[in-house]
N, C-alpha and C positions, 0 to 999 in steps of 0.2 A: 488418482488411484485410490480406488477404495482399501481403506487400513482395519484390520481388526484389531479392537483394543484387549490389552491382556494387564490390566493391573488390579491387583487381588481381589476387587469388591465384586468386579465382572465377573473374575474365576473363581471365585469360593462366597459366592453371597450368603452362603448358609454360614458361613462362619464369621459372618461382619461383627460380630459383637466381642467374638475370642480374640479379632485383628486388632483392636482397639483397645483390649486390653492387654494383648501383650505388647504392641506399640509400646505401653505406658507401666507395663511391669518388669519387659525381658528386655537388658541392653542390646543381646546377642539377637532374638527376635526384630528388634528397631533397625540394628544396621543390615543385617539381610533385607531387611522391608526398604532400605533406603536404596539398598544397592539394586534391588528387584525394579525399583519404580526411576530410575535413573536409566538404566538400561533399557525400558521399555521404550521410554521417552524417546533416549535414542533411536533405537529399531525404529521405533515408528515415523518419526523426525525422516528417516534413511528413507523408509517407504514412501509414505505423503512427498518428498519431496522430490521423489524417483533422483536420490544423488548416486553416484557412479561409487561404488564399492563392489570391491569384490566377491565371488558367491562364500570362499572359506571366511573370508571376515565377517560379513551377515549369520552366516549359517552356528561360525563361534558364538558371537553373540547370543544367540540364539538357544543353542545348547546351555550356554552357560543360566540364560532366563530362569531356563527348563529347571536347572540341576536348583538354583535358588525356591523356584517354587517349591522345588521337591521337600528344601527345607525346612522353607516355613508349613508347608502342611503338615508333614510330620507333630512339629509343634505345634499347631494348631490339632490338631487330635488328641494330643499328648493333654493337652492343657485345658481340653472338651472332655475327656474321659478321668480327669484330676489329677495327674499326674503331672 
C-alpha cells in the first residue's frame, strides 16, 4: 500500500528552519513535535502494514495528527512573525 508521509518537513518546508528552532527553544513546541512524529509513525506503521484496526481508531488518530499540526503551525507563525 502506498503511504503518504505527514511529518512536519513534508508539511511546512517553508518553515524548516522555525521547526528547528523552536525544537530547541520551546519545551511546549518539542513535546507536541514529539507527539506529532510518534503518531505519524504509527498511522503509517497501521497503513504500510495494512494491520486490522478499526476505522474510528485510525480515523481518532488521525483527527488527533490533524489538531497537533494545528498547533504547532500556529507556533510556527507566531514565532515567523516575532512573536
Amino acid at each position: 500500500m502506498q503511504v503518504e508521509h505527514h511529518d512536519l518537513h513534508h508539511e511546512f518546508p517553508e518553515y524548516l528552519d522555525f521547526i528547528h528552532a523552536l525544537q530547541a527553544s520551546s519545551e511546549q513546541f518539542g513535546h507536541l513535535y514529539d507527539q506529532y512524529q510518534n503518531l505519524t509513525r504509527e498511522v503509517e506503521r497501521l497503513e504500510e502494514e495494512d494491520l486490522p484496526v478499526d476505522d474510528f481508531t485510525i480515523e481518532n488518530m488521525k483527527k488527533h495528527r490533524v489538531w497537533l499540526k494545528d498547533q504547532m503551525y500556529r507556533m510556527l507563525v507566531a514565532h515567523k512573525s516575532g512573536g
